[in-house]
C-alpha positions as CSV (number, residue, x, y, z in Angstrom):
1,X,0.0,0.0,0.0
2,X,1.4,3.2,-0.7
3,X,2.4,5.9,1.8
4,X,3.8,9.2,2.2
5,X,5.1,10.5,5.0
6,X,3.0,13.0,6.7
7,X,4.5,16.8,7.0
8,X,5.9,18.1,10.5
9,X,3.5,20.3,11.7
10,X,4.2,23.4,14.3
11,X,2.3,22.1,16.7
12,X,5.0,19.9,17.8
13,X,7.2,23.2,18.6
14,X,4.6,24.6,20.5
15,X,3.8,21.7,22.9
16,X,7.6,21.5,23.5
17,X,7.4,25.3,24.1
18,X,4.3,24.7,26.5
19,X,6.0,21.8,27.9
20,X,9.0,23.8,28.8
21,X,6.9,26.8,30.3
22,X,5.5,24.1,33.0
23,X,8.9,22.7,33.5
24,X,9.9,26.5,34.3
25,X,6.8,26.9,36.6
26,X,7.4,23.8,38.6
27,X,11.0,24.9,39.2
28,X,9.3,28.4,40.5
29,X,7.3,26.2,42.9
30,X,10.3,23.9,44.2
31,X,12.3,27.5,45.3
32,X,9.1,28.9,46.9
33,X,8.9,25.3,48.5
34,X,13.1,26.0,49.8
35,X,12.0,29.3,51.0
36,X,9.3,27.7,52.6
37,X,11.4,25.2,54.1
38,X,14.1,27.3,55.1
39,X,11.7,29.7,57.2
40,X,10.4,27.1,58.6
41,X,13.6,25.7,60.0
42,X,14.2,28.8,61.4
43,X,11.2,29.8,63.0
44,X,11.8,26.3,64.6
45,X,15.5,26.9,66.0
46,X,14.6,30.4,67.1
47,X,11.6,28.7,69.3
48,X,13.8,26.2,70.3
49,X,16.5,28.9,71.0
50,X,13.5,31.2,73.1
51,X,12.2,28.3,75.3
52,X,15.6,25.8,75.8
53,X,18.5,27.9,75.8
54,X,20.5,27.3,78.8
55,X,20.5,23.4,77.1
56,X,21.6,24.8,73.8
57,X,24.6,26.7,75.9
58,X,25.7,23.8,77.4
59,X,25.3,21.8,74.2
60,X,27.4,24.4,72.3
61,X,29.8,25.0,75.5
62,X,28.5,28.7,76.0
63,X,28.7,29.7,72.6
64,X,25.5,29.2,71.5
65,X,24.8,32.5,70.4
66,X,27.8,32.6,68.4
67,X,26.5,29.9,66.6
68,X,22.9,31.7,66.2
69,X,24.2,34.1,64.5
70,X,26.1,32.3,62.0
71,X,23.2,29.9,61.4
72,X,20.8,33.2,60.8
73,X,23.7,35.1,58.9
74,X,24.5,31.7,56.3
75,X,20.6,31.2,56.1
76,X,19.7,34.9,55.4
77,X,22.1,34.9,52.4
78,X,21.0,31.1,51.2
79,X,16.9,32.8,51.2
80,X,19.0,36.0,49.6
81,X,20.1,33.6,46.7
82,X,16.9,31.6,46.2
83,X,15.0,34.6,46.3
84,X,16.9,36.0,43.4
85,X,17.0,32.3,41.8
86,X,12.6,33.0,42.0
87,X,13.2,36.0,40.5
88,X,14.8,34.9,37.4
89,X,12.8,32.4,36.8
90,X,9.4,34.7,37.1
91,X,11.6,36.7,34.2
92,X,12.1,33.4,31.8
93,X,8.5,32.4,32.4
94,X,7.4,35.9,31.1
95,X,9.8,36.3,28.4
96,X,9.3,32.6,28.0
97,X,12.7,31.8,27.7
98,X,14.9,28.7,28.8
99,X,17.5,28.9,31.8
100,X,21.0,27.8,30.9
101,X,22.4,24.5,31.8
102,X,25.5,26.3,33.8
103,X,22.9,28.4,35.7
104,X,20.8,24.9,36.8
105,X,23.6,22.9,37.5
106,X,24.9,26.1,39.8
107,X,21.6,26.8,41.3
108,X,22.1,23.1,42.4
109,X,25.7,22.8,43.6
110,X,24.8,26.0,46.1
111,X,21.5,25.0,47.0
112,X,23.0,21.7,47.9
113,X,26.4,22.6,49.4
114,X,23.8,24.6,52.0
115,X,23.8,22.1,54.5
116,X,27.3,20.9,54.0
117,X,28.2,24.5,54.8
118,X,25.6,24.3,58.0
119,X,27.8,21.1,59.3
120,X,30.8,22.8,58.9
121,X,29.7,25.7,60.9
122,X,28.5,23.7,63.5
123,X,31.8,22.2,63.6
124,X,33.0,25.4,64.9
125,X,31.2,24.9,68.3
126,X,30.0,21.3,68.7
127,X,33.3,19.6,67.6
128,X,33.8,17.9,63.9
129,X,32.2,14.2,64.8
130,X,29.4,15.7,66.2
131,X,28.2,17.8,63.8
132,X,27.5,14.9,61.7
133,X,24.3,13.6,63.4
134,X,22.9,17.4,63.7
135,X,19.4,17.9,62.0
136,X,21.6,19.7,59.1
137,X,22.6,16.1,57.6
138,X,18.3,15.8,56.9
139,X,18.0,18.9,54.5
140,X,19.9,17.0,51.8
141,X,17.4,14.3,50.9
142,X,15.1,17.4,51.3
143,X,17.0,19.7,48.4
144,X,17.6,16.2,46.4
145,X,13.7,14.9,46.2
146,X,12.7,18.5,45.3
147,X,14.7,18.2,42.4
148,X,12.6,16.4,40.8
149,X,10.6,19.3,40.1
150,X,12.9,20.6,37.6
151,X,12.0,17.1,35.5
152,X,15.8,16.7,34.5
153,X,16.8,13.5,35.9
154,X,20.5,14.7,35.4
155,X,19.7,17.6,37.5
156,X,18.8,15.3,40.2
157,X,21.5,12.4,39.8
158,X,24.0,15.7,40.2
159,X,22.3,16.9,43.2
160,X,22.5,13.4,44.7
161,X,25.8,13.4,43.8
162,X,26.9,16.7,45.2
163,X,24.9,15.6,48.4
164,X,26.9,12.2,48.9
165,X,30.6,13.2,48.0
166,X,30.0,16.8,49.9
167,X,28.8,14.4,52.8
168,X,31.0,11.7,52.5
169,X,34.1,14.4,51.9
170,X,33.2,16.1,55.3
171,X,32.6,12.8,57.7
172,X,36.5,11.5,56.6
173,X,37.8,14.7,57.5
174,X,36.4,14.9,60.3
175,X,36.5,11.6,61.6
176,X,39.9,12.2,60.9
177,X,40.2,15.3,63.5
178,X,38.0,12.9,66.1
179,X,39.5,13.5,69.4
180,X,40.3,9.7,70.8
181,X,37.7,9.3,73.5
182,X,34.8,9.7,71.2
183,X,32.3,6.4,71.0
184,X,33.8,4.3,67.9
185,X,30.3,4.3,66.3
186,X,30.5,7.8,65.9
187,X,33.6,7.9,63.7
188,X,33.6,4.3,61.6
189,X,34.3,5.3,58.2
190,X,32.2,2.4,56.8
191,X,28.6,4.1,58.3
192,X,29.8,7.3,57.1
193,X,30.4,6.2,53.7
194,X,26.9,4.2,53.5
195,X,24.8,7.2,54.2
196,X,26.8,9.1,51.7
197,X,26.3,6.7,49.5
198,X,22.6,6.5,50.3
199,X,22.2,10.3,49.3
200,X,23.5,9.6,45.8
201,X,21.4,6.4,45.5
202,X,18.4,8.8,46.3
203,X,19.4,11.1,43.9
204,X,19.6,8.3,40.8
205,X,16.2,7.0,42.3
206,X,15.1,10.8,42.2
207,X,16.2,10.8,38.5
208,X,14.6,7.6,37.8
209,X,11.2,8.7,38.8
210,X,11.5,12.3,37.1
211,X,12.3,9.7,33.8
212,X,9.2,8.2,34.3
213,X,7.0,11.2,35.4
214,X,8.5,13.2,32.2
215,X,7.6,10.3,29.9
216,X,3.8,10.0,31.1
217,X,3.1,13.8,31.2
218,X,4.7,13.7,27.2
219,X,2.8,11.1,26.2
220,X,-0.6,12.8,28.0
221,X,0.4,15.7,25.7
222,X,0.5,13.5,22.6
223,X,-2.7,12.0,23.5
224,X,-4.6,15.3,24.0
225,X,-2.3,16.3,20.9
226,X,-3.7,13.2,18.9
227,X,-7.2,13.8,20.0
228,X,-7.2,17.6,18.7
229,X,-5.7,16.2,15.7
230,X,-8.3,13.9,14.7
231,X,-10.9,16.8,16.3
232,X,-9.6,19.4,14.1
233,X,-9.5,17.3,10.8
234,X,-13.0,15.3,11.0
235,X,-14.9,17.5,13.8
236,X,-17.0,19.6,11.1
237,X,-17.3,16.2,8.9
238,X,-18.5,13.4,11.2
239,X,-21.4,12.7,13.9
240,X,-20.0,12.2,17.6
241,X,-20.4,8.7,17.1
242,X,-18.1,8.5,14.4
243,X,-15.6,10.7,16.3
244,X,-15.7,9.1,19.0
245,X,-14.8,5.7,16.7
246,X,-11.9,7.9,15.4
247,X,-10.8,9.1,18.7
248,X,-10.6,5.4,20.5
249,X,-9.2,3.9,17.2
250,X,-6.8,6.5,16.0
251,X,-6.6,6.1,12.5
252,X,-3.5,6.2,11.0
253,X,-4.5,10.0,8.4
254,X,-1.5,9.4,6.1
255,X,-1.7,9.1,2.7
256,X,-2.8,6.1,1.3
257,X,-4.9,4.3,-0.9
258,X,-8.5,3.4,-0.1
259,X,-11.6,1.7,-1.8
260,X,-14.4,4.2,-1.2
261,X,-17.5,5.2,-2.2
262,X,-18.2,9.2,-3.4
263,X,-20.9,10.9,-3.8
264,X,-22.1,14.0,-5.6
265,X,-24.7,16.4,-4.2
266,X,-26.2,19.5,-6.4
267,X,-29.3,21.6,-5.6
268,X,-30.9,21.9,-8.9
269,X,-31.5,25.9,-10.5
270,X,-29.4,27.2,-7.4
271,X,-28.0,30.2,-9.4
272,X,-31.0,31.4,-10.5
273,X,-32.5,30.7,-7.3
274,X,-29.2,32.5,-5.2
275,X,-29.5,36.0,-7.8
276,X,-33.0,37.2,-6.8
277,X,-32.5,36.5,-3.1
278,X,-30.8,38.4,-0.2
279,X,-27.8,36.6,0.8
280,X,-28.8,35.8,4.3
281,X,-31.9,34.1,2.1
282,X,-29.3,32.0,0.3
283,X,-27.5,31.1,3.4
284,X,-31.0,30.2,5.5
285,X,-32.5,28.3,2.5
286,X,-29.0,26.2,2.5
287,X,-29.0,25.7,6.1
288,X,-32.7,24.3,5.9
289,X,-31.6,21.5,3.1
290,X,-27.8,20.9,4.6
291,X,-29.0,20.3,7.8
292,X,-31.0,17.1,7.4
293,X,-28.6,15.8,4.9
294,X,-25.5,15.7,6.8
295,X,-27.4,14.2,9.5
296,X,-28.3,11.5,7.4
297,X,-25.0,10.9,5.7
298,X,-23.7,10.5,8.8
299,X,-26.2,8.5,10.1
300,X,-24.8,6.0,7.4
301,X,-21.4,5.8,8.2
302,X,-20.2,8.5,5.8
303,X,-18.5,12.0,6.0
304,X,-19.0,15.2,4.3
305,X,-15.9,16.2,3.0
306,X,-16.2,19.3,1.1
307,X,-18.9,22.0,0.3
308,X,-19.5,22.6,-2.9
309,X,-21.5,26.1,-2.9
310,X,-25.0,24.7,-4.2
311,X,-23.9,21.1,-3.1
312,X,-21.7,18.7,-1.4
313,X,-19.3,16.1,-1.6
314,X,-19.5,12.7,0.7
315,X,-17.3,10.2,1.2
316,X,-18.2,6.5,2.5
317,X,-15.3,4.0,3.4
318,X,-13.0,6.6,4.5
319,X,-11.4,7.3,7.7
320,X,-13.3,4.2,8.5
321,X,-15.0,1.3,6.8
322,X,-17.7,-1.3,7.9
323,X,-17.3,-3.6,4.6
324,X,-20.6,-1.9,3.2
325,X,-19.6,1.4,1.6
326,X,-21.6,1.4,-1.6
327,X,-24.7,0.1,0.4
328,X,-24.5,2.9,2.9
329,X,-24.2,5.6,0.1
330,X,-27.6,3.9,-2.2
331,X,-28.9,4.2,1.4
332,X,-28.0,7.4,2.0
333,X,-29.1,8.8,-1.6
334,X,-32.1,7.1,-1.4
335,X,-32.9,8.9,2.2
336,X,-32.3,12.3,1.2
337,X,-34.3,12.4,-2.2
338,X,-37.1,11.0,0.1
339,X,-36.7,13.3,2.8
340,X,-36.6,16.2,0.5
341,X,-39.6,15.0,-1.1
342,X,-41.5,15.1,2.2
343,X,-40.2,18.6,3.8
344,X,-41.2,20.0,0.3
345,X,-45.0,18.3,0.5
346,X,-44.8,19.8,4.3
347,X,-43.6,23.3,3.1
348,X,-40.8,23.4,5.3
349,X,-38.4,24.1,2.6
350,X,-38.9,25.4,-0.8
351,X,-39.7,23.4,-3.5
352,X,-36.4,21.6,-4.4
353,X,-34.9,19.2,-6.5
354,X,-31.2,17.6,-6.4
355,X,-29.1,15.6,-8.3
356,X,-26.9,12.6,-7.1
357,X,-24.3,10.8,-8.5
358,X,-22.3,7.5,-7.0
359,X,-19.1,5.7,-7.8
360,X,-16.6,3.5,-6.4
361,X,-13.4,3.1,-6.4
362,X,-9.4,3.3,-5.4
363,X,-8.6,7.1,-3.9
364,X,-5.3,8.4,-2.0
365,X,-7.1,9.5,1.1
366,X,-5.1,11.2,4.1
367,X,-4.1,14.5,5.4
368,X,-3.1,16.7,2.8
369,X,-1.7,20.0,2.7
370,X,1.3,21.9,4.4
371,X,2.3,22.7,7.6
372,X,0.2,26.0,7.5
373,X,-3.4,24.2,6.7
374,X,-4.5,20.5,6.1
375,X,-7.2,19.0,5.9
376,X,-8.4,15.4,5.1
377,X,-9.4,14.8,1.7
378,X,-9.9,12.1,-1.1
379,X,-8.4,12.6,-4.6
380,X,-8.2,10.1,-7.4
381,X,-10.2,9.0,-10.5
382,X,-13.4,7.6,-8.7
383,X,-13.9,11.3,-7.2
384,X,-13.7,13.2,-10.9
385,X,-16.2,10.9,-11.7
386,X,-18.5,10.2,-9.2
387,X,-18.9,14.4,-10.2
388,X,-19.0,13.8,-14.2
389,X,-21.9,11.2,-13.2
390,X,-23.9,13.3,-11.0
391,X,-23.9,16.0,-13.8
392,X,-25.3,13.7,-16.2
393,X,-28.2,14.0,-13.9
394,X,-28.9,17.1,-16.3
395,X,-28.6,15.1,-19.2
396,X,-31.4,12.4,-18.1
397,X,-33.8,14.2,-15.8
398,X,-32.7,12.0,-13.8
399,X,-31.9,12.6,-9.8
400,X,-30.0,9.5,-8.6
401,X,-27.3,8.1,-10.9
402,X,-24.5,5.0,-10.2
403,X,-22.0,3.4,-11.9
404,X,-21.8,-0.1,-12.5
405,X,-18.7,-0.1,-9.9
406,X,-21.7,0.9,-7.4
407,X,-24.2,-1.8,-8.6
408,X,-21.3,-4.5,-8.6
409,X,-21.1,-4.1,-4.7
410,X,-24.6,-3.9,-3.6
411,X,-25.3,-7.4,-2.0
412,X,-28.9,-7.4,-3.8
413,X,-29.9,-6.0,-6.7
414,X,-31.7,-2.8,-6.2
415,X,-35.3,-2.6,-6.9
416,X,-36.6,0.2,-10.0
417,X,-32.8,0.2,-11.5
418,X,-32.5,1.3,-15.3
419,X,-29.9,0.6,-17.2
420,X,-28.5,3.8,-18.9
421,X,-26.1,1.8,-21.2
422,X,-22.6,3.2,-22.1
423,X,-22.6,6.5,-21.5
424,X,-19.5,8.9,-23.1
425,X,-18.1,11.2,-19.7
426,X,-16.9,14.3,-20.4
427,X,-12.9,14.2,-20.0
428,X,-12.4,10.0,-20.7
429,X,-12.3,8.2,-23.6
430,X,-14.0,5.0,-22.6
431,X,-17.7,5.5,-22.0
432,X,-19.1,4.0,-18.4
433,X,-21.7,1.9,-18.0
434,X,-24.4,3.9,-16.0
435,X,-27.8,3.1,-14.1
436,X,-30.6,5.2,-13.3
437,X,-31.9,4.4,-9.5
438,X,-34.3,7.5,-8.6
C-alpha cells in the first residue's frame, strides 16, 4: 500500500514550548517550597533557642549565640540567593525563555552545598564528629527529592551526587580530626560512607522517577495532541459517534490508498434561485436543506468532506469502513431524495430538486496540505467521476445516478434500476456503463 510520510506540523514546537513553560513553573514552585522550608527551619531553631537555651549553651559549650548568629547570617544569604534564583525564573516564564544549563547545574551545587556549609559551621562549636548527626545532615534528601521538580533526571543524579561526595568528603575529615575518646560508632568510616552513599542512591532514584513522570506527562500531551488532531480534521465532517470511533481507534491520516464510495450532491437551478434573493436568504435556504442531509449521511457511516456552494461532496469507506460502503451511500441517496420530497410536501423548505451521483473506487485519502493548513481529503479518479456522473443528472432528468462499480457491490440487486447503457463522460475516452436508481 502506498504511503507518504505526513508533513511536520508546528504544533509539535509549540507543545515542546508549553512543555518547557510548565517545566519553568514547577521549578518556581520547588524555590518557593526552599524558602518555605528554610523559614520554617528557622522559625523552629529560634523557638527552640526562646524556650531551651540554657541546654543549647551547654550543648554548644556557652557559645550558642555565636553559633545563632552564623546559622541566621549563612541562612539569610541562602533565602538571599533563592530569592533571586525566583526571581529569574518569574523573568524566563514571562519572556518565555529557557535557563541555561550552567545556571541549573549552579543553582544546584549551592543550594545543595547549603547544609554541608551548616555542618561545617556547626563544627565550629560542637566539635567535627558531632556535627554529623545534627538535624543539618536531613536537608539533603530534602534539596535532592525536590529536584525532581525541575523534570531533568541529570539535574537530580548531580544533586544526589553533590549531596553524597559533599557528605562523604566532610565525615572523613572529620573523623579524621576525632579526638580519641569519642564512642567508635561515631567515627567508623564504613557508616559514614553508607549514608553518603545513600544520598546519591536517592538522587539516581530521584532521576529515575522524574524519567518516568517526564515520559507519562509527554505522552498525555500527545494523546490530547492526537485527539485535537483527529478533532480538528473530522470535527466539522462526522457525527459524535463517528468521532468518537476515530478518537478510540486513532486512524492512521496518512496518505494512502482506499476503496471508497463518493458521492455527488447539487441543488438543482441554485444560481438562479441565489440571484434574486438576499444573501442571508441564500444562506437560510441552504442551512434548511444541509442540515438534514448531513445528518443523514452520517447517520450512514459517511463523511462530508467538502462544500461545494450549491452542493456537497460525501465520502463512504473513509477514515473508516464497515465492509458496506456502496450500500450505505444507495442508502444514504435514497434517504435524502425521500426526505426532500417530504419537507417540500410539508412546506418546510422550498420546492427543491437535487441531483446525485455514486461511484466506487481506489482514492489516495489522508491529510493533505502543508504545515500551514491541512485537511483530510480524497483525490483520485473515482472522485472526478463520481462528479461527471452526478452531472449527467442534467442530461437524463434523472436525480440519482450509479456506476456499475456501485451496482457491482450492492449485496442485492436494487429494486426500479435502469440501465443507462454506455454512456461517453466528459474528459475520458471510454464510455461507463451507467444506471438510473431515482
Amino acid at each position: 500500500m502506498w504511503r507518504k510520510p505526513e508533513a511536520q506540523t508546528p504544533i509539535s514546537s509549540t507543545l515542546e514550548n508549553e512543555f518547557a513553560l510548565e517545566i519553568l513553573k514547577s521549578d518556581k514552585l520547588r524555590v518557593r517550597i526552599l524558602i518555605g522550608v528554610i523559614i520554617a527551619a528557622l522559625s523552629i531553631v529560634l523557638c527552640l533557642a526562646i524556650f531551651a537555651f540554657d541546654q543549647f549553651q551547654r550543648s554548644f559549650h556557652g557559645r550558642f549565640r555565636g553559633f545563632l548568629f552564623m546559622v541566621l547570617t549563612v541562612a539569610g544569604l541562602n533565602l538571599g540567593s533563592l530569592i533571586a534564583e525566583w526571581i529569574g525564573i518569574d523573568l524566563l516564564i514571562r519572556k518565555q525563555g529557557r535557563p541555561s544549563a550552567l545556571f541549573q547545574y549552579s543553582s544546584a551545587f549551592v543550594e545543595t552545598s547549603v547544609p554541608t556549609l551548616g555542618m561545617m559551621i556547626g563544627s565550629l562549636f560542637l566539635g567535627p564528629i558531632y556535627t554529623l548527626f545534627t538535624p543539618a545532615t536531613l536537608l539533603y534528601p530534602v534539596f535532592i527529592v525536590l529536584s525532581a521538580l525541575r523534570l531533568n533526571s541529570r539535574l537530580c543524579v548531580f544533586t544526589g551526587a553533590v549531596a553524597g561526595i559533599e557528605y562523604s568528603a566532610l565525615a572523613l575529615y572529620f573523623t579524621n580530626r576525632a579526638p580519641d575518646a569519642v564512642e567508635p560508632i561515631l567515627v567508623g568510616v564504613p557508616h559514614h560512607l553508607f549514608k553518603g552513599t545513600l544520598l546519591l542512591l536517592t538522587g539516581v532514584v530521584t532521576g529515575f522517577v522524574t524519567v518516568q513522570i517526564k515520559k507519562r506527562i509527554l505522552r498525555s500531551f500527545e494523546m490530547v495532541e492526537e485527539r485535537n488532531r483527529i478533532s480538528r480534521t473530522f470535527g466539522e465532517y462526522v457525527s459524535p459517534v463517528v468521532m468518537n470511533k476515530l478518537l478510540t481507534l486513532k486512524p492512521d491520516l496518512r496518505s494512502e490508498k482506499r476503496k471508497v464510495c463518493v458521492m455527488f450532491l447539487d441543488i438543482r437551478n441554485f444560481t438562479s434561485f441565489a440571484e434574486k434573493r438576499e444573501p442571508e436568504q441564500v444562506v437560510e435556504y441552504l442551512e434548511s436543506l444541509f442540515g438534514f442531509m448531513i445528518e443523514i449521511v452520517n447517520r450512514h457511516h459517511g463523511i462530508i468532506n467538502k462544500f461545494l456552494g450549491d452542493g456537497f461532496m460525501a465520502v463512504f469507506g473513509a477514515p473508516l469502513s464497515d465492509g458496506a460502503d456502496c450500500l450505505n451511500g444507495m442508502a444514504a441517496a435514497r434517504e435524502i431524495l425521500t426526505r426532500v420530497d417530504t419537507e417540500v410536501a410539508k412546506g418546510a423548505i422550498l420546492p427543491t430538486k437535487v441531483g446525485i451521483g455514486l461511484h466506487a473506487g481506489e482514492a489516495v485519502t489522508g491529510s493533505i496540505g502543508s504545515p500551514l493548513r491541512r485537511e483530510y481529503t480524497v483525490i483520485g479518479d473515482v472522485v472526478n467521476l463520481a462528479s461527471r456522473i452526478e452531472q449527467l443528472n442534467k442530461q437524463f432528468g434523472s436525480q440519482l445516478l450509479i456506476s456499475d462499480m456501485v451496482r457491482r457491490a450492492l449485496s442485492d440487486e436494487p429494486g426500479g434500476v435502469i440501465p443507462m447503457g454506455q454512456v461517453q463522460v466528459k474528459g475520458r475516452e471510454e464510455p461507463i456503463q451507467i444506471y438510473q436508481v431515482a
